[in-house]
TORGU-929957 format. One line per field, with one value per residue: residue number from 1; x, y, z of N, C-alpha, C in turn. Coordinates in steps of 0.1 Angstrom, whole numbers, m for minus. Each point is the difference from the previous one (the first is absolute). Layout:
nr = (NUM,...)
n_xx = (X,...)
n_yy = (Y,...)
n_zz = (Z,...)
ca_xx = (X,...)
ca_yy = (Y,...)
ca_zz = (Z,...)
c_xx = (X,...)
c_yy = (Y,...)
c_zz = (Z,...)
***
This chain:
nr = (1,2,3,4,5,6,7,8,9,10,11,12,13,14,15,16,17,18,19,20,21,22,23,24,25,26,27,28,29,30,31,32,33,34,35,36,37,38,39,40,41,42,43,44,45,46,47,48,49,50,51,52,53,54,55,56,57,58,59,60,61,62,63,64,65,66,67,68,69,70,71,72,73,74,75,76,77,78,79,80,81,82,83,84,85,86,87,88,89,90,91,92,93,94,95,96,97,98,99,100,101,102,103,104,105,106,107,108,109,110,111,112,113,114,115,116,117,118,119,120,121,122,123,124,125,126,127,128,129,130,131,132,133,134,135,136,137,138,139,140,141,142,143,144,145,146,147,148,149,150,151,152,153,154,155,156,157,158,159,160,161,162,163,164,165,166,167,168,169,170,171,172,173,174,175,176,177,178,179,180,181,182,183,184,185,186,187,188,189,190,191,192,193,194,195,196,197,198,199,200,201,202,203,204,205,206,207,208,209,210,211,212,213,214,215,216,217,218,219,220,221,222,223,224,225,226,227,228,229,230,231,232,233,234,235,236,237,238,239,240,241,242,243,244,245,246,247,248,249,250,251,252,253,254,255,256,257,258,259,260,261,262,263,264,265,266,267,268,269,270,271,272,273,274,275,276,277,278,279,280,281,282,283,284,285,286,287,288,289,290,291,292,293,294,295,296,297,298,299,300,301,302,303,304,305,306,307,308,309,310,311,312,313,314,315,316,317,318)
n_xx = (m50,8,9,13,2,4,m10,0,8,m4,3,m7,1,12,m11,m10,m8,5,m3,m3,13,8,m3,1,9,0,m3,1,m11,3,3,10,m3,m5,8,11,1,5,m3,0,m5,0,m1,m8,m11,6,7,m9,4,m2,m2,10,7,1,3,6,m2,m10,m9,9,m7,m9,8,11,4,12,2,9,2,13,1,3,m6,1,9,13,m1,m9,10,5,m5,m1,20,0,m4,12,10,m2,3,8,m14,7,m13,11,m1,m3,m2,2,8,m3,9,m4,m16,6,11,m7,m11,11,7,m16,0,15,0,m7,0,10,2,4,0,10,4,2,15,m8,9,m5,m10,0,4,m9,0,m7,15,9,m8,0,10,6,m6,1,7,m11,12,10,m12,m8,13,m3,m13,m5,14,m9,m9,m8,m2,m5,15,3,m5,4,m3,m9,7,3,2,7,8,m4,m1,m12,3,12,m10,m9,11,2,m10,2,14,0,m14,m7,m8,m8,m7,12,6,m10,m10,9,m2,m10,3,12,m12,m1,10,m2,9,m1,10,m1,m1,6,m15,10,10,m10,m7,7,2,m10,m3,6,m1,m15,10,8,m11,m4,m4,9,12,m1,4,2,5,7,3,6,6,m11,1,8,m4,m10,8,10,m8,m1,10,6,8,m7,13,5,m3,9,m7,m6,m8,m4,m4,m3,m7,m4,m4,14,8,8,m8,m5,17,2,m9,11,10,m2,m7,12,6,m3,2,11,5,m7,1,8,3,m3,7,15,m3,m3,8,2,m5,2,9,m4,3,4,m12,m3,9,1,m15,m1,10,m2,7,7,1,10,2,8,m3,m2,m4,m8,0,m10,m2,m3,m11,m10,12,m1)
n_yy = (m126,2,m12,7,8,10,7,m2,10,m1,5,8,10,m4,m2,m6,m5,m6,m1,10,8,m7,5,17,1,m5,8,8,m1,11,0,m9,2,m17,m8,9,8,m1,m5,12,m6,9,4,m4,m4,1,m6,5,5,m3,m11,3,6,m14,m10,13,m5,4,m12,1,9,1,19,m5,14,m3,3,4,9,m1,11,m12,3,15,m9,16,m8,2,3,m19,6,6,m2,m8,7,7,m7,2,10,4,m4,m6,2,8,m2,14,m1,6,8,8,m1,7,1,m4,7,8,m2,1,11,6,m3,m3,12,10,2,2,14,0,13,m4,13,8,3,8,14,m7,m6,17,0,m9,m12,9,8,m5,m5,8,4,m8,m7,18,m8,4,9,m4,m1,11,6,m11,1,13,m3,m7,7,m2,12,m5,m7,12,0,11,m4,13,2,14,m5,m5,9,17,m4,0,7,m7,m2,17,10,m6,1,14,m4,m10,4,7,m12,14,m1,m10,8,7,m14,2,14,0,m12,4,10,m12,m1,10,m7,5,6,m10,m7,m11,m2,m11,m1,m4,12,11,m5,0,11,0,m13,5,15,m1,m4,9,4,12,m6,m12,9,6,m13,m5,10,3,1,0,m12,m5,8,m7,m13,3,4,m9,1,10,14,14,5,9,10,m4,9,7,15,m10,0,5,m1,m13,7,1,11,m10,m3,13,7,m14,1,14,m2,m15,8,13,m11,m10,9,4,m14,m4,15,0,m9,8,15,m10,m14,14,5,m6,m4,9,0,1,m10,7,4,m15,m5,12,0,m12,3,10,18,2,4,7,0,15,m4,m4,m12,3,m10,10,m5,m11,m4,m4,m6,m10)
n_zz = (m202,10,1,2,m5,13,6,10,0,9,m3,5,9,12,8,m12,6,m3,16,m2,m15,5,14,m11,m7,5,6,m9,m4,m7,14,3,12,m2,5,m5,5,4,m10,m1,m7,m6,13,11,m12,m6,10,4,m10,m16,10,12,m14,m12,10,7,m12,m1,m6,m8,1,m11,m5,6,10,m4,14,m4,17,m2,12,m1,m10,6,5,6,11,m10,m6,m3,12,m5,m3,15,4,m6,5,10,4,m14,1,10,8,m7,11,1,11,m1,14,3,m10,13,m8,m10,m2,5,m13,m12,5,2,m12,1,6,m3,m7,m7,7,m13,9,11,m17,9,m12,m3,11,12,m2,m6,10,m3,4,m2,10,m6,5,11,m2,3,5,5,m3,2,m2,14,5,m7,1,8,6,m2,10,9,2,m6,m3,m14,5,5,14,m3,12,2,12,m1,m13,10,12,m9,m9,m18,m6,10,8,m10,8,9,7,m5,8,12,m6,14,5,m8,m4,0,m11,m6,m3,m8,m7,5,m3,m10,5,12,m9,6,m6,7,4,4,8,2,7,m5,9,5,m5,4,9,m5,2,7,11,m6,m1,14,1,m11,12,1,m12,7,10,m11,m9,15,7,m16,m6,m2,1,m5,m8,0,5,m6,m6,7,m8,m5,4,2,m6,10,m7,m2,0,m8,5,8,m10,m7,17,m1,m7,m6,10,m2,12,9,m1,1,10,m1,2,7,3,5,1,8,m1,m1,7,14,6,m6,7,7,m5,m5,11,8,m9,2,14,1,3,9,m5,m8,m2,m1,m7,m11,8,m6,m11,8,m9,7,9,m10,12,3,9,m13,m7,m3,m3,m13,3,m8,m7,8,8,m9)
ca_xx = (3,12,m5,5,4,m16,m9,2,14,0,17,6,11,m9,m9,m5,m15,2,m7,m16,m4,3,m13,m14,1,1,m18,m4,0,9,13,5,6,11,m1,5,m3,17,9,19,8,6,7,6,m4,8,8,m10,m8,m11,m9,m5,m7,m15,m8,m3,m9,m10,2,m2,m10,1,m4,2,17,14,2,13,m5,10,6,13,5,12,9,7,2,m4,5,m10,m19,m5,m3,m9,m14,m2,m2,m12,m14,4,m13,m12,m4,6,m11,17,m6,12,m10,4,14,m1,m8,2,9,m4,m8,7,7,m9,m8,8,2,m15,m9,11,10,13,8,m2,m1,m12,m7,2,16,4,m2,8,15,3,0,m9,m11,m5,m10,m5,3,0,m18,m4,12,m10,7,1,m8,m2,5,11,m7,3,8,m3,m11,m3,m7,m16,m4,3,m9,3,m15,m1,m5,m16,m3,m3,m9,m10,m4,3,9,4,m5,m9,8,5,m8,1,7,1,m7,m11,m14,3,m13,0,10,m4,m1,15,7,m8,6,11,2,2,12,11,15,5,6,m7,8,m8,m6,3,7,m2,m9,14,4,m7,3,13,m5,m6,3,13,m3,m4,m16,m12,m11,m9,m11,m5,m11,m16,m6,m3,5,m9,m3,14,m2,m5,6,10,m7,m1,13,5,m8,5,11,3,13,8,m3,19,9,6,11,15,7,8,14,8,1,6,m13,m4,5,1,m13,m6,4,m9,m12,m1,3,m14,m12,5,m3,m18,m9,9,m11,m17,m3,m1,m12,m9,m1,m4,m9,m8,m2,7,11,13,m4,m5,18,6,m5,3,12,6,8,9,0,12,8,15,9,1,m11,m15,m12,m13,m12,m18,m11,3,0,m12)
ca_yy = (m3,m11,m11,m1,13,6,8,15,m4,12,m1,13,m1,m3,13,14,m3,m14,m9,m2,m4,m13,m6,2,m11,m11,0,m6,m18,m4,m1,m9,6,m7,m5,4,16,6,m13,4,m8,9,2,m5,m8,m4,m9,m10,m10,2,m9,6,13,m1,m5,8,7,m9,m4,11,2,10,5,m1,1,m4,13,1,7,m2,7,m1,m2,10,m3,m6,m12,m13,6,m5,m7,8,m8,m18,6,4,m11,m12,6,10,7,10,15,6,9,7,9,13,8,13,m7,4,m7,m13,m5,m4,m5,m14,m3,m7,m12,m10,2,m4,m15,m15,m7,m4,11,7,12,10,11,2,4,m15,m10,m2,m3,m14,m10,m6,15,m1,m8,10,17,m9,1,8,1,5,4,m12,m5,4,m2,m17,m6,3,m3,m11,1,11,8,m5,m7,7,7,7,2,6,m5,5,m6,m13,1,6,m2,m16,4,m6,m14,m1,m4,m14,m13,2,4,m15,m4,m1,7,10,m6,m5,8,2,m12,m6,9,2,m8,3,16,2,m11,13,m6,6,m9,m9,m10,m15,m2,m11,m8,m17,1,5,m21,m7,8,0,m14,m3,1,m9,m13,m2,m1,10,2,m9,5,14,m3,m12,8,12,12,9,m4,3,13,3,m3,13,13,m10,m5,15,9,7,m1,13,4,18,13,3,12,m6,m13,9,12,m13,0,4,6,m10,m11,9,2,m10,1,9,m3,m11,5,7,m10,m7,14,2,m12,m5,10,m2,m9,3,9,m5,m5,7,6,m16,m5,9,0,11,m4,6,8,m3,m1,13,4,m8,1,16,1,0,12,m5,10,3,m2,m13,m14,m4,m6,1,m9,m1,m5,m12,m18,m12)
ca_zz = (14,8,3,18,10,0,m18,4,11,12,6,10,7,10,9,m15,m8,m10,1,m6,m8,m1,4,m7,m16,5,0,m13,1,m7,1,7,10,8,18,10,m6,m3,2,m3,m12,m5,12,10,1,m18,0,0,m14,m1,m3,9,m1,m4,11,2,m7,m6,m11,m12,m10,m10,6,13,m5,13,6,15,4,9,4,2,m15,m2,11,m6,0,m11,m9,m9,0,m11,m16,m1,0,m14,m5,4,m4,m4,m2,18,0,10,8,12,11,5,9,10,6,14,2,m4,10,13,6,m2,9,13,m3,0,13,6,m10,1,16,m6,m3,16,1,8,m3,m16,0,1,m11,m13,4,2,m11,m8,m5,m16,m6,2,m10,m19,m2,m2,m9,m12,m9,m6,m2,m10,m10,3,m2,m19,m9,m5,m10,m10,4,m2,12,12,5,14,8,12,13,m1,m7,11,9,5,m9,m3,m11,1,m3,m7,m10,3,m11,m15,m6,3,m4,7,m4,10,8,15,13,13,9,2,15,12,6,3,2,12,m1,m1,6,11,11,16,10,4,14,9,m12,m1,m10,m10,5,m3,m14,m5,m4,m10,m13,m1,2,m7,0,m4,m14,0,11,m10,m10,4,4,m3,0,7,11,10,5,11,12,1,7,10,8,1,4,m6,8,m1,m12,1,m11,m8,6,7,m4,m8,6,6,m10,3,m16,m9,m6,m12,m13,m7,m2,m8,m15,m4,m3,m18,m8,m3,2,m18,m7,m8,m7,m16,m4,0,m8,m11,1,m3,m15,m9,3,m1,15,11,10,4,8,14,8,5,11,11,1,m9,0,11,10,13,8,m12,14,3,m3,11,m11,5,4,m7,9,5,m7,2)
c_xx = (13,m4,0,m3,m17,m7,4,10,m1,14,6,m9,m5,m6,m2,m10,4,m5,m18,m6,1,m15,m13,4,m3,m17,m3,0,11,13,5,15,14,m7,9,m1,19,9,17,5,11,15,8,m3,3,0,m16,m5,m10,m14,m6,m12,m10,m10,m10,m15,m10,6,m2,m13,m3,m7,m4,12,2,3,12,2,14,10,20,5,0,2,12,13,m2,0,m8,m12,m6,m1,0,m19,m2,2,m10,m19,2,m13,m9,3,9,m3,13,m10,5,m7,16,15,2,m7,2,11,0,m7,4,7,m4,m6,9,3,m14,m7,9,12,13,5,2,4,m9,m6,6,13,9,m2,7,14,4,m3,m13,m6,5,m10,m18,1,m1,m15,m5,9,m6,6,5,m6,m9,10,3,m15,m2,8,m7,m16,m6,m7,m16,m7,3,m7,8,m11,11,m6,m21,m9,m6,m12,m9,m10,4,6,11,m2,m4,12,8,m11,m5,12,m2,m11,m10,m11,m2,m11,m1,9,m6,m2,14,7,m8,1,12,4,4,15,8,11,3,10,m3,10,m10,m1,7,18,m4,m5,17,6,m8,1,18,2,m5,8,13,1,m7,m16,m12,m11,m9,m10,m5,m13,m15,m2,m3,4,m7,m3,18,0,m6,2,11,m9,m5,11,4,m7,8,12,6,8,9,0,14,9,7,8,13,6,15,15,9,1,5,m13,m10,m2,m2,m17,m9,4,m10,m12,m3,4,m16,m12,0,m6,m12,m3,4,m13,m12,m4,m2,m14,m11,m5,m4,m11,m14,m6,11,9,10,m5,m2,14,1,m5,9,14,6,16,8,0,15,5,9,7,0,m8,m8,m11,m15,m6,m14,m6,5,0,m8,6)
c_yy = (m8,m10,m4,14,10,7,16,0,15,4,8,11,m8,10,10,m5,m15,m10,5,m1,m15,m7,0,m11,m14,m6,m2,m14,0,m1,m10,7,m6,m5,10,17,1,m17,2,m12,4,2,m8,m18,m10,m17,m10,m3,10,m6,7,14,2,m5,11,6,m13,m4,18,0,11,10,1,4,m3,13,m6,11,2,9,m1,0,12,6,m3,m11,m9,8,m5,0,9,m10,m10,7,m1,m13,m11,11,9,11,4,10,4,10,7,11,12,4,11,m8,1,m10,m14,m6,0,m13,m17,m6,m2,m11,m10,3,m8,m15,m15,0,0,10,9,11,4,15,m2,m3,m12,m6,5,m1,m15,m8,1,17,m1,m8,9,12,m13,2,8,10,4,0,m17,m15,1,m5,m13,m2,5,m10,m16,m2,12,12,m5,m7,m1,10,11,7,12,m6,5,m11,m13,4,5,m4,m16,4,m5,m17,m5,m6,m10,m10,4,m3,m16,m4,m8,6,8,1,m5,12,10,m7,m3,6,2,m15,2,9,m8,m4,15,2,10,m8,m3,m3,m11,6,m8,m3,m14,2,1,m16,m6,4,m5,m13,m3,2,m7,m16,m2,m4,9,m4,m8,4,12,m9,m6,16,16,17,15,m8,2,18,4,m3,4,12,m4,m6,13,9,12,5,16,1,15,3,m1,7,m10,m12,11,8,m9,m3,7,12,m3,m8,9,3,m11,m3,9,m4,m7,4,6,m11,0,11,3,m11,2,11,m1,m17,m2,6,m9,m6,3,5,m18,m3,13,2,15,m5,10,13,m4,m3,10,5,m12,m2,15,m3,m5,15,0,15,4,m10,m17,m6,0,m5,3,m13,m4,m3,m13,m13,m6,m12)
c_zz = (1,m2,18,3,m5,m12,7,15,7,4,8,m2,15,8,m7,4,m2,8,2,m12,m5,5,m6,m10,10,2,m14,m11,m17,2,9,8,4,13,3,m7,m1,m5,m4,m5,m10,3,7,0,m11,4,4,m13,m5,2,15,2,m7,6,2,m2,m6,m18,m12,m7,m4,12,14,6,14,9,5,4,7,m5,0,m14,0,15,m5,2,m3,m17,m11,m3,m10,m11,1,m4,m20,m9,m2,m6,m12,m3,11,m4,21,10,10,6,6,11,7,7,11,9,0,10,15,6,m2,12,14,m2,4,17,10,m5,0,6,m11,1,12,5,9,m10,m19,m6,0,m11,m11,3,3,m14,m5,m9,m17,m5,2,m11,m17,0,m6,m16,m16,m15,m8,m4,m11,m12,m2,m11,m18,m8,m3,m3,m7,12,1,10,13,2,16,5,12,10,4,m9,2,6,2,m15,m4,m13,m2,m6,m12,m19,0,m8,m12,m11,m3,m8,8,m3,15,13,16,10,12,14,6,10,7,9,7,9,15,m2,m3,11,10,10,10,5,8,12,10,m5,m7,m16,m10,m5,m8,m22,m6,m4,m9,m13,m2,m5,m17,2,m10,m9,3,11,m5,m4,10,9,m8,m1,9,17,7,0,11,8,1,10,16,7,1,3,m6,10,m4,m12,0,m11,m10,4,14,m4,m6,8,8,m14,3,m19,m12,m8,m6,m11,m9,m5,m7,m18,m4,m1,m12,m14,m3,m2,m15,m12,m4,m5,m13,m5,0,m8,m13,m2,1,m14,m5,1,7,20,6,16,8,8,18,3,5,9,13,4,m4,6,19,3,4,5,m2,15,m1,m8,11,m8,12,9,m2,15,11,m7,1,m5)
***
């Protein structure tokens, strides 16, 4: 085990699944979640110390592992956060969520529109044309991401999960706390807990409620109002402050691009399409699973038109 850094590091991608599977490991009593589910230490949070981030976490004991669950360690605006991650943990078990590049990017980018107000694009086209649409396409940056991360831990201890894998099944999970060394027993209990915490994008009922959320995290409140009220209990009141808030399909979000952004989105797809299936297949032959079959249903080839890039369109965002 670390002394400072986690037993197992969720790291992407964002809007895969990664905040329920984070919520099923969390329920399980061998694992220590943290006060905060994303503490981007790694990241964005270096200059607080390590004493801040151990705080974090209860005293070490045997058989007990560390979860960091934070999405901004393959963001690529934080270039380092990987090998502060490798340094500090060189043995987590590395966890990378993949889902329908389409899928994923849409719904990243309602999440910051709808959900935290940081992004006052009205449409997809917009947002990748502004300051933040590289941080959006980096995310879903599959190819490059896989390979950043190889280059700094072993395969043995890297785990590439299909999005289906999450959600519609626990095959996902099941090898998560196999690989981590859970006793397997509580996971059922675990995800059926977890099953109401399925990240969909909302939006706050009130601004007073959005005011009140932004305060708490600005101010350095959270960790300490996580630990006296509960991870499942601020879920719940999340679900009480928010409501469910309209989403544009994909075929509506990609129709708001410009042919430029398209084209640029078709490549990035076939990047990342190529990648995992090439990774799964490997991982699949090792570990004795069928991963790459539920990618290739959930990410197939592109449909393109001789009259232009027209990337197919998946299912709806969440």
């Amino acid at each position: 085990m670390s002394t400072v850094g986690p037993d197992i590091a969720l790291v992407g991608s964002a809007r895969s699944g990664t905040s329920f599977l984070a919520a099923a490991l969390s329920e399980h009593p061998q694992v220590d979640a943290g006060a905060v589910k994303e503490p981007n230490y790694f990241s964005r949070e270096l200059e607080r110390g390590e004493g801040w981030y151990d705080d974090l976490f209860g005293p070490r004991t045997a058989g007990r592992r560390r979860l960091d669950a934070s999405m901004s360690y393959t963001f690529r605006h934080f270039p380092e956060a990987l090998t502060r991650l490798a340094e500090a943990s060189p043995d987590a078990l590395v966890v990378y969520v993949v889902r329908h590049p389409f899928d994923r990017l849409v719904s990243h980018f309602q999440l910051h529109r709808d959900y935290f107000h940081n992004d006052a694009s009205a449409t997809l086209g917009e947002a990748l044309a502004g300051p933040s649409g590289h941080i959006y396409l980096g995310a879903g940056d599959y190819d490059h991401w896989l390979t950043a991360i190889d280059a700094l831990f072993p395969r043995e201890r890297v785990l590439v999960i299909p999005f289906p894998a999450v959600t519609r099944d626990d095959s996902g999970l099941r090898a998560v706390a196999m690989l981590a060394g859970l006793d397997e027993s509580p996971l059922a209990a675990a995800r059926s807990k977890a099953a109401a915490h399925q990240n969909n994008v909302v939006s706050f009922r009130h601004p007073a409620f959005q005011w009140l959320r932004r305060t708490v995290r600005q101010r350095g409140w959270y960790p300490r109002v996580r630990r006296m009220v509960g991870g499942a209990n601020l879920r719940r009141l999340r679900g009480v402050m928010t409501q469910a808030t309209p989403k544009d399909s994909v075929a509506e979000a990609l129709a708001t691009c410009s042919p430029e952004q398209l084209a640029e989105l078709e490549a990035c797809y076939e990047r990342a399409r190529v990648a995992v299936t090439a990774r799964l297949r490997e991982q699949d032959e090792r570990r004795g699973t069928d991963w790459a079959t539920l990618w290739e249903a959930e990410a197939p080839p592109l449909e393109v038109p001789e009259d232009g890039p027209r990337p197919t369109p998946a299912g709806d965002t969440g």
